[in-house]
VEXDOFI-833218 format. One line per field, with one value per residue (C-alpha): residue number from 0; residue in three letters; x, y, z. Coordinates in nm, 3 decimals, padded with zeros to 5 digits. Layout:
BEGIN
pos = NUM:... .
code = ALA:... .
xx = X:... .
yy = Y:... .
zz = Z:... .
***
This chain:
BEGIN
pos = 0:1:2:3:4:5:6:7:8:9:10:11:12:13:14:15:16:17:18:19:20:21:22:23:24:25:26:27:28:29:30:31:32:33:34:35:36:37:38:39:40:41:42:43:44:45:46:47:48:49:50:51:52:53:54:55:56:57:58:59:60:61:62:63:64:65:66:67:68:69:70:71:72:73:74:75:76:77:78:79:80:81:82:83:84:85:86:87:88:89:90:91:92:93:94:95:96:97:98:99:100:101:102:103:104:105:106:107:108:109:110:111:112:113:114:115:116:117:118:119:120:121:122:123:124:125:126:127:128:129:130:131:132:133:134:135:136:137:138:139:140:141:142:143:144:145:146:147:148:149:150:151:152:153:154:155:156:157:158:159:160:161:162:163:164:165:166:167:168:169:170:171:172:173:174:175:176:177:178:179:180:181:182:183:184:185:186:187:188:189:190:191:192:193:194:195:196:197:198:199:200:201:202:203:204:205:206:207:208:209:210:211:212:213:214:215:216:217:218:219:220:221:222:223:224:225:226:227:228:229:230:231:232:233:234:235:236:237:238:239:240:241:242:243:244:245:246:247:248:249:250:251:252:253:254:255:256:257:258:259:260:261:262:263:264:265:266:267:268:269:270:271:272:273:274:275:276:277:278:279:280:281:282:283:284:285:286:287:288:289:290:291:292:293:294:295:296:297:298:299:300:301:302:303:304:305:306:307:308:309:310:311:312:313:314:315:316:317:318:319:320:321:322:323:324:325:326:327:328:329:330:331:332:333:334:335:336:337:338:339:340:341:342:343:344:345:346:347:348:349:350:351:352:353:354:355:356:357:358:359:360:361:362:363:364:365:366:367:368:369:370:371:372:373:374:375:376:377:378:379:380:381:382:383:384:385:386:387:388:389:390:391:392:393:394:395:396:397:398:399:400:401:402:403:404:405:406:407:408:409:410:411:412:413:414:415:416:417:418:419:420:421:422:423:424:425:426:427:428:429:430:431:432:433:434:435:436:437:438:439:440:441:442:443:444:445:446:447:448:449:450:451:452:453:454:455:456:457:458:459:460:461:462:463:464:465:466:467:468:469:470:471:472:473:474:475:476:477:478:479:480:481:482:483:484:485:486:487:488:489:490:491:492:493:494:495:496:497:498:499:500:501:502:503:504:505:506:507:508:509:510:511:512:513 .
code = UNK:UNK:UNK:UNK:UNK:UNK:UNK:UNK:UNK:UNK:UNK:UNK:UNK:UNK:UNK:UNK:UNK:UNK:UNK:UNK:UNK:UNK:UNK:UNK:UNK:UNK:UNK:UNK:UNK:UNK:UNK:UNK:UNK:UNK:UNK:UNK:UNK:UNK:UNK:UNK:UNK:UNK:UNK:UNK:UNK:UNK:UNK:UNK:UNK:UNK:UNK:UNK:UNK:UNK:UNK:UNK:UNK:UNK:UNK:UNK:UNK:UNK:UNK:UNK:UNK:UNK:UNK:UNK:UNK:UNK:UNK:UNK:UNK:UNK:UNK:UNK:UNK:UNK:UNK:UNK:UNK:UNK:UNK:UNK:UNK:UNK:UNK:UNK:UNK:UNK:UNK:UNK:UNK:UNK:UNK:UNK:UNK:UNK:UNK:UNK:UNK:UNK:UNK:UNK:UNK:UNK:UNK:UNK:UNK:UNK:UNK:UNK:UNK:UNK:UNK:UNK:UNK:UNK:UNK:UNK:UNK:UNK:UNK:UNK:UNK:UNK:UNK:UNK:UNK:UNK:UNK:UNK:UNK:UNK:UNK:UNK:UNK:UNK:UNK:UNK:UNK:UNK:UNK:UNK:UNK:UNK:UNK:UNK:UNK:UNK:UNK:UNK:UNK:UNK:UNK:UNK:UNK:UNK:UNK:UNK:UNK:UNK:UNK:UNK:UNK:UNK:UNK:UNK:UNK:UNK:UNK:UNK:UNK:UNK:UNK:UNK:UNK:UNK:UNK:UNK:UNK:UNK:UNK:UNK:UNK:UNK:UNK:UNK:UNK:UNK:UNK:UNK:UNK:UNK:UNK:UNK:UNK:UNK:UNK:UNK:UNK:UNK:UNK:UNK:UNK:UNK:UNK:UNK:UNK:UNK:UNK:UNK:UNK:UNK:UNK:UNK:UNK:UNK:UNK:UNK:UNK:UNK:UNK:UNK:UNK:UNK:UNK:UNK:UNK:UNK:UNK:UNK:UNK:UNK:UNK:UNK:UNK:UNK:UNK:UNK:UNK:UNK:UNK:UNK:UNK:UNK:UNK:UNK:UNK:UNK:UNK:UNK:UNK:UNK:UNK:UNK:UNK:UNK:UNK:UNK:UNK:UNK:UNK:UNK:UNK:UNK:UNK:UNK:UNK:UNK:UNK:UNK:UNK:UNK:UNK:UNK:UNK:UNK:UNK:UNK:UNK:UNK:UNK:UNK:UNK:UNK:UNK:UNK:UNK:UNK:UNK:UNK:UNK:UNK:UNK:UNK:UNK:UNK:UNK:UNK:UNK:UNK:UNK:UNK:UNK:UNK:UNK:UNK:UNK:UNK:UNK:UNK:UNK:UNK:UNK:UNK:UNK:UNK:UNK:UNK:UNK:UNK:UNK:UNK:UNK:UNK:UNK:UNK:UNK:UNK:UNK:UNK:UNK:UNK:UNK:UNK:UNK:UNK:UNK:UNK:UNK:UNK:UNK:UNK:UNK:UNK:UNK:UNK:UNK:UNK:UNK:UNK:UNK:UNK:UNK:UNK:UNK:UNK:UNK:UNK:UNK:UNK:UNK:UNK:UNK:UNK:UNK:UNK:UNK:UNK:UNK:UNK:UNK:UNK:UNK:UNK:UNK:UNK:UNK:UNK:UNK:UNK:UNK:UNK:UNK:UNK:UNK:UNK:UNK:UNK:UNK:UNK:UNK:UNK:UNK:UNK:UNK:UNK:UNK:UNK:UNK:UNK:UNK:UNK:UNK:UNK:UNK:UNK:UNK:UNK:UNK:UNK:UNK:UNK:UNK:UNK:UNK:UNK:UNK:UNK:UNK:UNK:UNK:UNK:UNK:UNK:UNK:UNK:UNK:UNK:UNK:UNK:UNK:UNK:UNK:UNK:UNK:UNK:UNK:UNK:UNK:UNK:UNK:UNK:UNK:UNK:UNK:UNK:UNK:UNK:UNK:UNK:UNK:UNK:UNK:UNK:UNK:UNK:UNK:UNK:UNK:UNK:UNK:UNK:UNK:UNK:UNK:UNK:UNK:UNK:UNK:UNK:UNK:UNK:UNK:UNK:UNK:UNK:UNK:UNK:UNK:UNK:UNK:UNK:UNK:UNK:UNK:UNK:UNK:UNK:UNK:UNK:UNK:UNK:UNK:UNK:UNK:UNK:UNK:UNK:UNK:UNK:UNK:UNK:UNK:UNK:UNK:UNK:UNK:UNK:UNK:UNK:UNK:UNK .
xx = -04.926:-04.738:-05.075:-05.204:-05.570:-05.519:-05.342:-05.621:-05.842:-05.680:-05.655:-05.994:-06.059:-05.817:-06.003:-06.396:-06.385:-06.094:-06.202:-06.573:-06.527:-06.337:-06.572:-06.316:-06.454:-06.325:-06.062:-05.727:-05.802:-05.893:-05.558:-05.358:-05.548:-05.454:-05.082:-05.135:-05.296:-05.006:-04.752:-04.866:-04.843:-04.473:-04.397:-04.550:-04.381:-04.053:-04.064:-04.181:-03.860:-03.600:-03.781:-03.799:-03.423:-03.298:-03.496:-03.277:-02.950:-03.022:-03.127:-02.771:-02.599:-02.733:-02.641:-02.267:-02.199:-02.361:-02.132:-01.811:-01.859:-01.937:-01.585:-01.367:-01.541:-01.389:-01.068:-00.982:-01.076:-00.844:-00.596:-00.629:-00.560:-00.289:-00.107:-00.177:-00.157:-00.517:-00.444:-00.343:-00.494:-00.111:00.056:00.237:00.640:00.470:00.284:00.602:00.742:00.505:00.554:00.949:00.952:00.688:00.872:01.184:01.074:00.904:01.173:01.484:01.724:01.558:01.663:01.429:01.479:01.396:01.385:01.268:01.140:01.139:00.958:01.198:01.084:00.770:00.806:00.863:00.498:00.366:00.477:00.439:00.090:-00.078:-00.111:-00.426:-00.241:00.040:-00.209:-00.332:00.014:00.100:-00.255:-00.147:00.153:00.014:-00.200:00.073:00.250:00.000:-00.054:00.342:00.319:-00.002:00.117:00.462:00.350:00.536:00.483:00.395:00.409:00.397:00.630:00.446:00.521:00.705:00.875:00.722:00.853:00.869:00.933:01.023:01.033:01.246:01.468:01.802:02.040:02.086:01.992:01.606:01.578:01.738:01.477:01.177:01.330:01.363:01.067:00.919:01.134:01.037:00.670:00.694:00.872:00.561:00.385:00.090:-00.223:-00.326:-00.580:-00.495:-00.145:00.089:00.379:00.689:00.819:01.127:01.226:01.527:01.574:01.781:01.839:01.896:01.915:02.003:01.915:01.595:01.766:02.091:01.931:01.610:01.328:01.446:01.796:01.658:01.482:01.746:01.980:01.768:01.717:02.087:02.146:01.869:02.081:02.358:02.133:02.007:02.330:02.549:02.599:02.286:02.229:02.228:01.881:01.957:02.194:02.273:02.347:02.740:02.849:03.200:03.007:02.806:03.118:03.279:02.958:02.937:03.281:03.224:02.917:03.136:03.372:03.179:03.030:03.329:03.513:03.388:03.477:03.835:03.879:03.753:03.963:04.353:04.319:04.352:04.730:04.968:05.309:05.596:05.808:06.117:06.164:06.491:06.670:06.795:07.137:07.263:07.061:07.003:06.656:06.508:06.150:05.898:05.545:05.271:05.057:04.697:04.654:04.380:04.452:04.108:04.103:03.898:03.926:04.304:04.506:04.224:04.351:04.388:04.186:03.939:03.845:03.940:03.651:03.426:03.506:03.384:03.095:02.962:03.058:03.353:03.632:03.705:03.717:03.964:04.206:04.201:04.320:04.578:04.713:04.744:04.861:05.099:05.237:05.293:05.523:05.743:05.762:05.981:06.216:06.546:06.826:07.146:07.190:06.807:06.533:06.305:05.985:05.664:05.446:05.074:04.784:04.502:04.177:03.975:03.679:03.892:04.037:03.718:03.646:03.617:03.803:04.105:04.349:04.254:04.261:04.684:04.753:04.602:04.732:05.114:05.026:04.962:05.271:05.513:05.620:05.726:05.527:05.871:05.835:05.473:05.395:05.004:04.956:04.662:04.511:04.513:04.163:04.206:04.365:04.112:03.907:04.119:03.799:03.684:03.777:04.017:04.221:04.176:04.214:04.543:04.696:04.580:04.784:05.085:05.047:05.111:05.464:05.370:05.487:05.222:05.254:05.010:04.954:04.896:04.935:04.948:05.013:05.019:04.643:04.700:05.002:05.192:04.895:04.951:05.117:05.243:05.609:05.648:05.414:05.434:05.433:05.166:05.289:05.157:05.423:05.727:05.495:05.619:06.008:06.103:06.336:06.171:05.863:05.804:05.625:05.985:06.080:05.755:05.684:06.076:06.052:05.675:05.832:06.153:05.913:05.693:06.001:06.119:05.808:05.748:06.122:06.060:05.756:06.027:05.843:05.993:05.939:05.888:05.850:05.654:05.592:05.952:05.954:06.236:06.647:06.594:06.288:06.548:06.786:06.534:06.439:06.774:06.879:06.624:06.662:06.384:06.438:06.282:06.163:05.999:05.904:05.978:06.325:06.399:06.238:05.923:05.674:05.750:05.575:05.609:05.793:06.047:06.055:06.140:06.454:06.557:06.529:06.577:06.940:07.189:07.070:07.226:06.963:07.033:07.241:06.997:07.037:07.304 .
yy = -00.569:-00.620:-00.604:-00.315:-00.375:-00.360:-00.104:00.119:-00.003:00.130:00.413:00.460:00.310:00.592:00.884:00.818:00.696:00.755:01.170:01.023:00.742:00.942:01.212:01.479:01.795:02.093:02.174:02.160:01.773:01.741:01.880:01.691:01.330:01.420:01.464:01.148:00.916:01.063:00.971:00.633:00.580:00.702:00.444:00.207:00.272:00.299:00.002:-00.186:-00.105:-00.167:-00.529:-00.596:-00.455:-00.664:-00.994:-00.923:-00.865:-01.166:-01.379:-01.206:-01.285:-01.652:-01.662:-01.562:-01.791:-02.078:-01.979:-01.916:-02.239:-02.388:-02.243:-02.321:-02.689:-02.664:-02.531:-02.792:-03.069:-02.880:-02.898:-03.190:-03.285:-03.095:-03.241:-03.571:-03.880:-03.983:-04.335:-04.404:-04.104:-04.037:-03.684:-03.614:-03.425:-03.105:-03.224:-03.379:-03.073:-02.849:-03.053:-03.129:-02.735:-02.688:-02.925:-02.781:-02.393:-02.522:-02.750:-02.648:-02.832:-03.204:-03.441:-03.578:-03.903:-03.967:-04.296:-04.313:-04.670:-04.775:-05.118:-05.299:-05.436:-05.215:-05.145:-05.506:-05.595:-05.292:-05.442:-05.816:-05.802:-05.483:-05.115:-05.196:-05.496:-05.211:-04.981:-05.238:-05.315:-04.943:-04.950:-05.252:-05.103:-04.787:-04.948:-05.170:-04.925:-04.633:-04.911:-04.897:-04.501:-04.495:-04.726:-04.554:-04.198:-04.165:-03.944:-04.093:-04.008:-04.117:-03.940:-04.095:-04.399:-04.681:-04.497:-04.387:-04.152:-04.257:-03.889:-03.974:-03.689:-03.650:-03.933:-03.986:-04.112:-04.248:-04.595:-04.435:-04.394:-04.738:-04.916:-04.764:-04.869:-05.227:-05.209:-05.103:-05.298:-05.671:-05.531:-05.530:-05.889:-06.036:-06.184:-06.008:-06.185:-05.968:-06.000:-06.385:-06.314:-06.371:-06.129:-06.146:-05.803:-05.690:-05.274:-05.062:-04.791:-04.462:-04.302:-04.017:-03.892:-03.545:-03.199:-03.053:-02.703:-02.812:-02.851:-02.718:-02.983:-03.014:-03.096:-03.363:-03.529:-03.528:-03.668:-03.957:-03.981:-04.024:-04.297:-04.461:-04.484:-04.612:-04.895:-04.963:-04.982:-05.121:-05.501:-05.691:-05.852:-05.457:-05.311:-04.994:-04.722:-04.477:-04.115:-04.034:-03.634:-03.774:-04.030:-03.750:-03.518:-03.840:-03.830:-03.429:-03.457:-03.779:-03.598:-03.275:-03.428:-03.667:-03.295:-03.199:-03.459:-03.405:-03.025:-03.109:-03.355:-03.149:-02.820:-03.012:-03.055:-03.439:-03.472:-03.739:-03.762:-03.963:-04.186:-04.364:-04.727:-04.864:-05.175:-05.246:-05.481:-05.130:-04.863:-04.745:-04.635:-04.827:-04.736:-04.475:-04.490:-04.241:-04.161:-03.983:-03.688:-03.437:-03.153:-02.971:-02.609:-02.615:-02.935:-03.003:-03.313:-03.629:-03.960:-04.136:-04.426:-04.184:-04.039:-04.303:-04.502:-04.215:-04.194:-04.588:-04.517:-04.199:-04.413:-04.235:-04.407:-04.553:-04.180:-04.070:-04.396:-04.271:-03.934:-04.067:-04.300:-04.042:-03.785:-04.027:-04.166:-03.839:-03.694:-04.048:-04.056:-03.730:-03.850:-03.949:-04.052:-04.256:-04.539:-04.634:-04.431:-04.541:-04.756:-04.602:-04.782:-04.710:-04.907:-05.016:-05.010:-05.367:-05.183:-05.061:-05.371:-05.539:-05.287:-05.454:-05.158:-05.181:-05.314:-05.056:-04.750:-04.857:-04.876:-04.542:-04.379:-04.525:-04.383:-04.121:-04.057:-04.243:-04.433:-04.729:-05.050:-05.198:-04.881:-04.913:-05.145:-05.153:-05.292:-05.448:-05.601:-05.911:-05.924:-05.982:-06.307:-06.478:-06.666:-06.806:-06.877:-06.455:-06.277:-06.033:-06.367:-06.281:-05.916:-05.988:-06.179:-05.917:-05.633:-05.802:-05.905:-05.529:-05.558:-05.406:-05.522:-05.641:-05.641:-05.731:-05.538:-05.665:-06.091:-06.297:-06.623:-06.739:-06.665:-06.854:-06.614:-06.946:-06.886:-06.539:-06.272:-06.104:-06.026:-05.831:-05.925:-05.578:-05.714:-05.636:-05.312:-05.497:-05.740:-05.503:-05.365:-05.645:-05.617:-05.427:-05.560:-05.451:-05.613:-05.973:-06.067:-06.002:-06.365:-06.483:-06.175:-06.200:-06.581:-06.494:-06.242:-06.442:-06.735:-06.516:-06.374:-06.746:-06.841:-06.566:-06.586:-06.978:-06.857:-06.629:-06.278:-05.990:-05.873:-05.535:-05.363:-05.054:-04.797:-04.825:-04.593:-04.696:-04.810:-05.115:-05.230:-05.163:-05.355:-05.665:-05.678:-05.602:-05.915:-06.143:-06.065:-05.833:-05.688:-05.322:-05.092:-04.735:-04.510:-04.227:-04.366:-04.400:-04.084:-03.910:-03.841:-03.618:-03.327:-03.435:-03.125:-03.235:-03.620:-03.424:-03.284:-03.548:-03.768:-03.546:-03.515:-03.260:-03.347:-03.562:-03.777:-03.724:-04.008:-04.263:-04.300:-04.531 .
zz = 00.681:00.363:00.142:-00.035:00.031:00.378:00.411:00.180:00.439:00.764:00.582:00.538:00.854:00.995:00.771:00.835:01.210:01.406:01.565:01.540:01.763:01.970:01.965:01.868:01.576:01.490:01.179:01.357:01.390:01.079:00.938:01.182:01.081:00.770:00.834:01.076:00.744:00.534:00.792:00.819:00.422:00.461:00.722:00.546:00.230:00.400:00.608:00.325:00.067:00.358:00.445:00.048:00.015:00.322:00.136:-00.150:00.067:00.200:-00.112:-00.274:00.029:-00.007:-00.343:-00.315:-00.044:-00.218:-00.534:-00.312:-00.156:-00.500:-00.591:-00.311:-00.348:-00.708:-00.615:-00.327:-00.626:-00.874:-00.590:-00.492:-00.842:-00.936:-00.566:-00.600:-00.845:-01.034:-00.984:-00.648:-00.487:-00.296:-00.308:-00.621:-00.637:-00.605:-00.243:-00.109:-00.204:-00.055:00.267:00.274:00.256:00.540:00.744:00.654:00.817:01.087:01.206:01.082:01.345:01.349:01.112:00.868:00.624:00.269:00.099:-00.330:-00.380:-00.709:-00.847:-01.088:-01.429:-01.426:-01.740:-01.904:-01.612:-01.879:-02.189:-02.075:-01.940:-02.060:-01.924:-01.677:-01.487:-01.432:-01.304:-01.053:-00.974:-00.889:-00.713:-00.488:-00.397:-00.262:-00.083:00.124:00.167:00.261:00.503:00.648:00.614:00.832:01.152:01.158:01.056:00.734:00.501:00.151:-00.179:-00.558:-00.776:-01.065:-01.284:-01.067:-00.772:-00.458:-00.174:00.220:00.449:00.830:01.056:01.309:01.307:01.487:01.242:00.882:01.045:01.109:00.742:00.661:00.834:00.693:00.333:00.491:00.599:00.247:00.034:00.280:00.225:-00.142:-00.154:-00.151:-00.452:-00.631:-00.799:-00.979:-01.266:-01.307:-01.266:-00.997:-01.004:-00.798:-00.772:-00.609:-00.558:-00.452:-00.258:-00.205:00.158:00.234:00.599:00.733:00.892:00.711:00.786:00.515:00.230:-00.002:-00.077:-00.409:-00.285:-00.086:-00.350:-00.607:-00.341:-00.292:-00.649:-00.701:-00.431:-00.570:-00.910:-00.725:-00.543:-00.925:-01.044:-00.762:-00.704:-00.753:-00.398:-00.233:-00.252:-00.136:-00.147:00.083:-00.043:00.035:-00.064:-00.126:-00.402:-00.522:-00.604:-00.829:-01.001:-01.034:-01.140:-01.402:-01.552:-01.567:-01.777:-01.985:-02.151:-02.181:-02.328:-02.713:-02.717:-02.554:-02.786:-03.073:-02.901:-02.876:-02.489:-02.580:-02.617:-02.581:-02.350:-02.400:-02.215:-02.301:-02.307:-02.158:-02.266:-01.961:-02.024:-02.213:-02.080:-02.473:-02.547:-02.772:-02.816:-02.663:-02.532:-02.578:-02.301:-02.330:-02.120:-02.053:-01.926:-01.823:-01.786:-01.443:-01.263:-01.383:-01.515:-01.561:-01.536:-01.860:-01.698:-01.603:-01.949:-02.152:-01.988:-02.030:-02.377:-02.386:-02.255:-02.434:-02.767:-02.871:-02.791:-03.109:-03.301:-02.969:-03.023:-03.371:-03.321:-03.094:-03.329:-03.599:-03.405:-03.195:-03.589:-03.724:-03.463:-03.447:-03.786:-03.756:-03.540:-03.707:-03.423:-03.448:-03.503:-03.488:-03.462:-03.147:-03.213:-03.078:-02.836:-02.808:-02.630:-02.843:-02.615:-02.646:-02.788:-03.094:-03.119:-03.179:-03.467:-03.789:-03.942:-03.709:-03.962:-04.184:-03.929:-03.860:-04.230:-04.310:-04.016:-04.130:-04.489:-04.342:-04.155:-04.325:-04.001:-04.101:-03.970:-03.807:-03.562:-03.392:-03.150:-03.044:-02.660:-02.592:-02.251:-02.173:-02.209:-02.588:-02.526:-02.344:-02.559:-02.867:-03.056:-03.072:-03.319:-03.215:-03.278:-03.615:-03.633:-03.412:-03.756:-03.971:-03.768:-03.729:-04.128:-04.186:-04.035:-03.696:-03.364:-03.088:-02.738:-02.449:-02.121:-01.768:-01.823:-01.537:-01.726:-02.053:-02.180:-02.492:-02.585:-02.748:-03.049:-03.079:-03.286:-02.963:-02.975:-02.610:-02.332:-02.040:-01.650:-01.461:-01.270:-00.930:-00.974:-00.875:-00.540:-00.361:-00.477:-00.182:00.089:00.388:00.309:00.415:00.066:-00.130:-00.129:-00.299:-00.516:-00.671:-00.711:-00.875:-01.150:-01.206:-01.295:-01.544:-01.707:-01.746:-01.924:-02.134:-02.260:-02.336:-02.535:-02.723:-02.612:-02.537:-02.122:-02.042:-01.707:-01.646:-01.335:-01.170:-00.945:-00.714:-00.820:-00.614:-00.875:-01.144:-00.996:-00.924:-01.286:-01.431:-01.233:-01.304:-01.661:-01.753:-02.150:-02.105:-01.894:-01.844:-01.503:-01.341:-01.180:-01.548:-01.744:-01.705:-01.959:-02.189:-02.392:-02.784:-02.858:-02.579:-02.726:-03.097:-02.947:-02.821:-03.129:-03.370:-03.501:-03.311:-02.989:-02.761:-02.522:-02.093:-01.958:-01.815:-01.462:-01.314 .
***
């Protein structure tokens, strides 16, 4: 019905034979055959642009699916790439975090566990036996354990180069979580060949276990991440590390104030206290030792233990000590009391000791001054007089060739002190813990510090006594013939403009204590 030609031909069919065969004349049917014919050419017309138009719908229609599917095909592989890792096919850090956060709305209340497992020495594997053997290493480890994640219905990812992610839903306790990292980290144990090569690799993990409604996905995963530092970092033998808020705040707080340390350095909130030194057989005060103290403006007074080590380890200890010294030499060298003006005691950190420039640094910052060397005594740990062969051995002779007195902090024994330029050796403050009557350790710990006193006065040192806190400690050491001594029972630290007035002429020091 669709062709022309027939159509014509009904048409004319229609026209020359439809009133004859039915035997019909006269003019009114002729008119209405004509209005018939023309009625017929309309329908056909009509019927034929709505079939062509619905062909086209449908070939359009066919068309745009085909391409929407085409897209959505594209879009799931885009996807697909951009949420997981091209080399071992697992969910990248934005699919776990997709999920943690799905998991995280939809079941607020359960508890869910995290542990990061990181391969050690990937990166020497890389550099040792080339970038594809590393790639078939990270390959064989997703595949062992896609295998754990499968039979125990983990959730696993790979947060790209060496570490992968374990998820366990609804688990009961941190213990949950531990196992699945056991279970990971036994799995890995095992040795590798690959390409040739047989590679023993060992991993650690960080654990952490808690209600998904506490914390954001993000929070999660940098919790983990920081227990997994600790594991890395902790003793050897542990292989994991579970994540601890009250470990997290220490670490909060130590990052805090390792930024912080250079400006407060740089701004004065570095500053040094005083505290006299007593000799005890006259209760004169015969020398003074400065104490670093922080002060920060937020979290408050910072041990000096506390930053000094952070100093070490953010390289700038040396440049602190320095300041110190300076600044520590330049306020004794003002003081000018009857009938002897105190010596100044400062402690020399190891690391500046070992600084080839040491010698140098204490004459320029006397020059500087004016202190003369007779007044400065630099305390050192007993560290320093390990190993007689090193060469702080050396440096040791060079400072106490400028005329400067040396003494040595927390000795047990003799550490080779007979071959040193030490003049004063400072108990350990441990020793006076046990000098209290009530305790049953008094016997042996007074019989232990008479003994050490003994010695070091045979070796001709000096013996000083620091932390008392207590009259009874005073009375111990006064007895058992301690030289000096400094605490809190005797005199607290000091601000420097409180030590000036009290060595500087016209004023009269406080009675020491009785």
């Amino acid at each position: 019905m669709s062709d022309p030609q027939v159509v014509a031909a009904s048409m004319r069919v229609l026209r020359q034979r439809l009133l004859t065969d039915l035997r019909i004349t006269g003019q009114t049917p002729e008119a209405r055959l004509t209005e018939l014919i023309e009625q017929f050419a309309l329908g056909f017309t009509t019927t034929l642009r709505d079939h062509v138009r619905k062909a086209v719908e449908g070939i359009n229609r066919d068309e745009r699916e085909a391409w929407r599917t085409h897209q959505q095909q594209l879009q799931h592989q885009v996807r697909r790439a951009l949420l997981h890792d091209p080399l071992t096919g697992l969910p990248n850090r934005s699919a776990l975090a997709t999920y943690l956060d799905t998991v995280i709305a939809r079941k607020p209340a359960t508890r869910i566990g995290l542990c990061l497992v990181n391969l050690q020495r990937f990166s020497a594997i890389n550099d040792t036996y080339g970038t594809a053997t590393a790639d078939q290493l990270l390959q064989d480890s997703a595949r062992q354990l896609r295998g754990l994640a499968t039979d125990r219905d983990y959730y696993l990812a790979h947060l790209g180069g060496d570490t992968f992610v374990l998820v366990a839903e609804d688990t009961t306790g941190p213990d949950d979580a531990v196992k699945a990292a056991d279970a990971a980290l036994r799995l890995l144990r095992h040795p590798l060949l690959i390409r040739g090569h047989t590679l023993a690799i060992t991993a650690k993990a960080g654990i952490v276990e808690r209600t998904a409604g506490e914390n954001s996905s993000g929070d999660l995963i940098r919790a983990a991440a920081m227990a997994l530092t600790w594991a890395r970092h902790d003793n050897p033998a542990t292989s994991w590390a579970l994540f601890e808020p009250a470990r997290e705040a220490l670490d909060i707080r130590r990052h805090q104030l390792t930024h912080a340390l250079p400006d407060a350095i740089r701004g004065g909130e570095v500053t040094l206290a005083y505290q006299p030194i007593i000799r005890l057989r006259d209760n004169t005060i015969t020398g003074i030792h400065a104490l670093p103290r922080w002060n920060h403006p937020t979290i408050g007074s910072v041990p000096a233990d506390e930053f000094l080590g952070l100093a070490e380890r953010i390289g700038i200890l040396i440049p602190l000590s320095t300041h110190l010294l300076h600044a520590a030499c330049a306020r004794a060298a003002t003081w000018q009391s009857t009938p002897q003006p105190p010596m100044l005691s400062i402690d020399c950190p190891t690391t500046h000791l070992r600084d080839p420039n040491i010698v140098t640094t204490v004459t320029a910052a006397l020059d500087t001054s004016g202190l003369p060397p007779s007044r400065l005594q630099l305390a050192v740990a007993q560290d320093a007089l390990r190993d007689p062969s090193d060469g702080i051995a050396f440096i040791l002779d060079g400072l106490a060739r400028t005329g400067i007195h040396i003494a040595v902090n927390n000795t047990g024994g003799p550490a080779h002190l007979a071959e040193s330029p030490i003049s004063t050796v400072v108990l350990d403050p441990r020793l006076l813990n046990g000098i209290d009557v009530y305790l049953p350790t008094y016997m042996s710990s007074t019989t232990t510090l008479a003994w050490l006193i003994e010695m070091f006065h045979d070796l001709a040192r000096t013996v000083t006594a620091t932390d008392v806190h207590r009259r009874d400690q005073l009375e111990a050491l006064n007895d058992l013939g301690c030289d000096t001594a400094r605490g809190d029972y005797l005199a607290h630290p000091m601000t420097g403009e409180a030590a000036d007035q009290l060595f500087n002429p016209g004023n009269r020091p406080p009675p020491p204590p009785s």
